[in-house]
Each structure stands twice: as C-alpha cells, then as structure tokens.
C-alpha positions in Angstrom: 0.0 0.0 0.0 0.9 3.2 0.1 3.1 4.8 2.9 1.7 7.5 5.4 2.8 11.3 4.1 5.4 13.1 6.2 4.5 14.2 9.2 0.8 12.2 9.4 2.8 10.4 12.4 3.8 12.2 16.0 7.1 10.5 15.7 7.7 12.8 12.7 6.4 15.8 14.3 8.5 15.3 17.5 11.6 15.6 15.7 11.1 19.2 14.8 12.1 22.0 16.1 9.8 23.6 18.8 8.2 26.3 17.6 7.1 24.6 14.3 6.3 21.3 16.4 3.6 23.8 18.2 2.7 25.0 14.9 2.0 21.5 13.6 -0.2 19.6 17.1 -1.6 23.3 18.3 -2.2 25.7 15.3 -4.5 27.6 17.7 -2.0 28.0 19.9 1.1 29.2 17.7 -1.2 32.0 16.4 -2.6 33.0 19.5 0.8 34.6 20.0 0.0 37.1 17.2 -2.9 38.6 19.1 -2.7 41.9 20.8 -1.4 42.2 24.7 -4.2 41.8 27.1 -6.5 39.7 24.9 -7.8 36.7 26.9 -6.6 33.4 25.0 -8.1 31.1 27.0 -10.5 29.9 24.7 -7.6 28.6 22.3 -6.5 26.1 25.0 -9.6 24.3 26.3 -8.7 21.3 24.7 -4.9 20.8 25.3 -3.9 17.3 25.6 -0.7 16.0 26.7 1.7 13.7 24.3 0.4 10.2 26.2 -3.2 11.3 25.1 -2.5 12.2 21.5 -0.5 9.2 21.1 -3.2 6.9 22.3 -5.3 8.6 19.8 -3.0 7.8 16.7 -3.1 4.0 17.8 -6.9 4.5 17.2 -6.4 6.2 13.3 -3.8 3.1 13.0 -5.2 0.0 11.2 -3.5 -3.1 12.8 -4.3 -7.0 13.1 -7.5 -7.0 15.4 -8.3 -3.4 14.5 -9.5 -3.2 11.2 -10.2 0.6 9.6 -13.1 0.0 6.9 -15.2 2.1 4.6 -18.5 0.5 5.5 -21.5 1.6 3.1 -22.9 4.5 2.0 -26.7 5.3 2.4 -28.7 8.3 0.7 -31.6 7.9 3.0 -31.4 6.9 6.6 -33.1 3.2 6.2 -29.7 2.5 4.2 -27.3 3.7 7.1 -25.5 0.5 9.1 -26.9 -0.2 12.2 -26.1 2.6 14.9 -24.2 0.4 17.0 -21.1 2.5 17.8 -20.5 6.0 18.8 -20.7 8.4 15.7 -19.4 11.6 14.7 -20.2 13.0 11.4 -18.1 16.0 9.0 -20.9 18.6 7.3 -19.4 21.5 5.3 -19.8 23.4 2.1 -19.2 21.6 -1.1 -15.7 23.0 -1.4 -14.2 23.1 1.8 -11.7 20.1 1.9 -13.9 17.6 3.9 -12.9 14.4 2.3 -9.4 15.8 2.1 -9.3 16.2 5.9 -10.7 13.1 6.6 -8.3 11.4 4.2 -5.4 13.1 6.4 -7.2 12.1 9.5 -6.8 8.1 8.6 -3.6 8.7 6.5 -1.7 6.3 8.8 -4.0 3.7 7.4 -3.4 4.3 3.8 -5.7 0.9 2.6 -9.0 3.0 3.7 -10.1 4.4 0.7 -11.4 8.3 0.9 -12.3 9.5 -2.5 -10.8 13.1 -2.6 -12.1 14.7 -6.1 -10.9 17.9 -7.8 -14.6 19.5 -8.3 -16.4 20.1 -6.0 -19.7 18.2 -4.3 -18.3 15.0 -5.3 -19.7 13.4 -2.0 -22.9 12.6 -2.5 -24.0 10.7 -0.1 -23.4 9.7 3.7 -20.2 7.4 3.7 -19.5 5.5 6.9 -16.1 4.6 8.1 -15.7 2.0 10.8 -12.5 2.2 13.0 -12.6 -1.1 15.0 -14.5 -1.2 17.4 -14.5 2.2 18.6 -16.7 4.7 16.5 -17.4 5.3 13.2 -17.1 8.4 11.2 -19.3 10.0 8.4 -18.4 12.1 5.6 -21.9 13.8 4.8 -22.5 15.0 1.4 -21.4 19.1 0.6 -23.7 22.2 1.0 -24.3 25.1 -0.9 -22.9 24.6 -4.5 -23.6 21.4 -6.1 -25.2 20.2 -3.1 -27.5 16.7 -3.7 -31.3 17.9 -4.6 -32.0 15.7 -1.5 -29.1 17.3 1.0 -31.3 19.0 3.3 -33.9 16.0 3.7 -30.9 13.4 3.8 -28.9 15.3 6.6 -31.5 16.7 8.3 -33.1 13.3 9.2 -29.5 12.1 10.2 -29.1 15.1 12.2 -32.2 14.0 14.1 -32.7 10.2 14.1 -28.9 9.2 14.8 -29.0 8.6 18.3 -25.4 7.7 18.5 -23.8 11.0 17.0 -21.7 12.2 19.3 -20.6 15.4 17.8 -20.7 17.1 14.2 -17.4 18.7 12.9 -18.9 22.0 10.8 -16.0 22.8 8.3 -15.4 26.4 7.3 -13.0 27.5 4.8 -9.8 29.5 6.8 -9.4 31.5 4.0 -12.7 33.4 3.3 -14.5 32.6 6.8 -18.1 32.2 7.5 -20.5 31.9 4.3 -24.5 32.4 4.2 -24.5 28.8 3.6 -22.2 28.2 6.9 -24.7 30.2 9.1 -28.0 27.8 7.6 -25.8 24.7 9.0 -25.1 26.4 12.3 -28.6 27.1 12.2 -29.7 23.5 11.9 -27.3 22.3 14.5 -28.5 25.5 17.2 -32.5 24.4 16.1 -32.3 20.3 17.0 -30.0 21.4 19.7 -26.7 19.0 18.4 -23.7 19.8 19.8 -20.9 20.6 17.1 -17.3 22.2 16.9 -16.1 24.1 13.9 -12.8 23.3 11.9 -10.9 25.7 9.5 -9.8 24.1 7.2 -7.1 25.0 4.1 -4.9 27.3 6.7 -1.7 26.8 4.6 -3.5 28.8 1.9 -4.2 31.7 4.4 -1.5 34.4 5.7 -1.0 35.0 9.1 -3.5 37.7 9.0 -6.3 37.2 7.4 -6.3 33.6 9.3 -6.2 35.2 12.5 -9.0 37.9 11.8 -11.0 34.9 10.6 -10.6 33.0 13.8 -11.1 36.1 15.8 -14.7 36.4 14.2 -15.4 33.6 14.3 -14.9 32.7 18.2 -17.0 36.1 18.3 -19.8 34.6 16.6 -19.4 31.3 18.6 -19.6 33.2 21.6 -22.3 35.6 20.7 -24.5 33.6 18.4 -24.4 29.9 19.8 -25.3 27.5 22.1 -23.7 24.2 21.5 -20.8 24.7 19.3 -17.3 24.1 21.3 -16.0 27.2 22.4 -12.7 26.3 20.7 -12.1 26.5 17.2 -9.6 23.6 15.2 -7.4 24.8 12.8 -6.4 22.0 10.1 -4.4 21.6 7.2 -4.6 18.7 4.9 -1.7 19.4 3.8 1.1 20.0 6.3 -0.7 18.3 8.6 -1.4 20.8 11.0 -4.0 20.6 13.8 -4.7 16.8 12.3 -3.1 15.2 15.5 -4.8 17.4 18.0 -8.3 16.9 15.5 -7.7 13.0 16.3 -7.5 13.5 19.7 -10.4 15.7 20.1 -12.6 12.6 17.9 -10.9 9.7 20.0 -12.4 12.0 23.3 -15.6 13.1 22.0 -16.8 9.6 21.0 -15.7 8.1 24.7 -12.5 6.5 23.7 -10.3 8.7 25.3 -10.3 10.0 28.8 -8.7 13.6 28.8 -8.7 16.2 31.5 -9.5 19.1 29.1 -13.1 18.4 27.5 
C-alpha cells in the first residue's frame, strides 16, 4: 500500500524543532501569540492534551491486526445507514471546503482506507460510513451550498435527528474566506435540534497569518455571541502540512468516549 505522508505520524512531528512542532499539534495555539497584549486566550487552549493522550489517539487512526479501519456503506436515505451500533461523529461542510481531504489526512496512517478526494467540487454525494474497529465510526456527509445533492437537506436533516449515537458534528469552514450564508444555515440547523458541534478551519496553509487570525477572531466572536452548542474552541487544520490533524484526532478519539482527557 501506500506509505503515510510526512508528518501524518507524531514521531515525525516530535523531531522538529519547537516552535514549528507547536505550529504543527496546536495551530491555535502558535497564532494565538499574534494577538494583541491583554486579549484573553483562554479559549484557544480548552482542549490541550498532553503527548500520552495524543498518542493513544493515533493508535486509534492506526489500522492493525485485530483493528480493522473500513469504509463500510454509503446510504442516501437513513433506512440505508448501518446499524447505529457504535459512537458516531459525522463531517458537514460546504461543497468545497476540503472535507474528504481532511478526513483522508485524518486516517492517512492507514493508507488501505479508501477516501475518495475529487478535484470538483460536491463530489460526496452521499453519507459514507467509516468504521474504526471497534470504537466509533465516522461520516463524511454529502457538501452544501454549491452542487449540493437535490435531496441534501432531507438526507442530513433526518440524520441530524434520528442518529442517536452522534456524538458530535465537525462543521467545516473554509480558513481562507470565513463564514459563508451557507455556513450560518448549517449552524442554524445544528442550534434548532440542539446538536452539539465544533467548527474546523480548514485549508490554513492557503491563508497568511492575517487574514487567518481575523478569521478566527470572528469567528470565536460569533461562537460566543450567536451559539449555544458549538465548542468554544475552534480547530485549525491543514490537509496538507498536517497541521492541527493530531490534536483533531485527539479531540474525535475523546468526544466519542475513547479517550479519557482532563481538558473536555
């Protein structure tokens, strides 16, 4: 098969230097240092595991003998989703916003699970179910907004409510150009059947320093303003370098019960 990227493994990551080591587990973190004196970070740190807790939740995103990683089906109507057996979160985002890339980086040490990663957009057109062991499973939802399924809003709306296992929904919002009118509808949904969700930023290697940290700022405005159950914290990933992908694994492996860690 083929082998894991670099730095899709903490062993990789450990060998850098410090400052870009911080940059790579806590993204949050390395650009909270950019904000002006006075301004209360603590919202960038709520969920700050230690090294034993983000390497227990690698072994989980690790496909070994006795802990198979599988795509399992995909439905387009709840009556064709596997059985909800195990604890579930699910990934919702617009059409473009790198979902299927993330999730691809998230099981990249397991390079045999197939995530189908397409250059246009609102490829994903149904709910996909991933099985990891015996732990949880993970759904890639279909894309909103542009070249969204007729059915999207029937489809994830009745997941939203029936799936009594879902343990949190990851929202996905592009780093780069922030909150869209399509973003607010899905917080929307989430705020109206009361399902408790955090939001990732996705593509931040495409964003300066700026610009991402005015986004962020905004954003953890609106959080705090606007919302009831989204995380306080924002997740900061990038498919690409790899960045906030560790922590993001952690923060999974805890929300769906598999991972004791002090900071929840």
């Amino acid at each position: 098969g083929r082998s894991p990227p670099p730095l899709a493994a903490l062993s990789q990551v450990l060998r850098l230097e410090s400052s870009r080591r911080t940059g790579v587990v806590f993204p949050l973190q390395k650009l909270a240092r950019n904000v002006a004196p006075g301004f209360d970070t603590a919202q960038f740190r709520l969920f700050q595991p230690g090294l034993t807790a983000l390497q227990r939740a690698e072994e989980l995103f690790r496909s070994g003998r006795g802990h198979a990683i599988d795509y399992v089906s995909s439905a387009v109507r709840m009556d064709h989703a596997p059985p909800a057996a195990l604890p579930e979160v699910c990934f919702v985002g617009r059409s473009n916003v790198g979902k299927s890339s993330l999730i691809r980086a998230l099981f990249s040490l397991s390079p045999e699970v197939e995530v189908r990663v397409s250059k246009t957009p609102g490829h994903t057109k149904k709910m996909n179910f991933f099985k990891v062991g015996k732990y949880f499973t993970l759904v890639d939802m279909p894309g909103y907004g542009y070249r969204a399924p007729q059915d999207f809003v029937e489809m994830v709306e009745a997941y939203l409510q029936e799936r009594h296992n879902l343990k949190r929904t990851f929202l996905l919002v592009d780093g780069v150009v922030g909150l869209q009118k399509t973003d607010h509808i899905a917080v929307e949904m989430l705020e109206e059947f009361g399902i408790p969700y955090v939001m990732v930023l996705t593509k931040i290697d495409r964003a300066s320093r700026g610009l991402l940290l005015r986004n962020v700022l905004e954003i953890q405005e609106f959080v705090k303003e606007k919302t009831q159950g989204c995380f306080p914290q924002l997740f900061l990933v990038s498919s690409l370098e790899f960045s906030g992908v560790h922590l993001l694994r952690c923060f999974v492996a805890h929300v769906t019960g598999n991972l004791p860690v002090e900071a929840s």
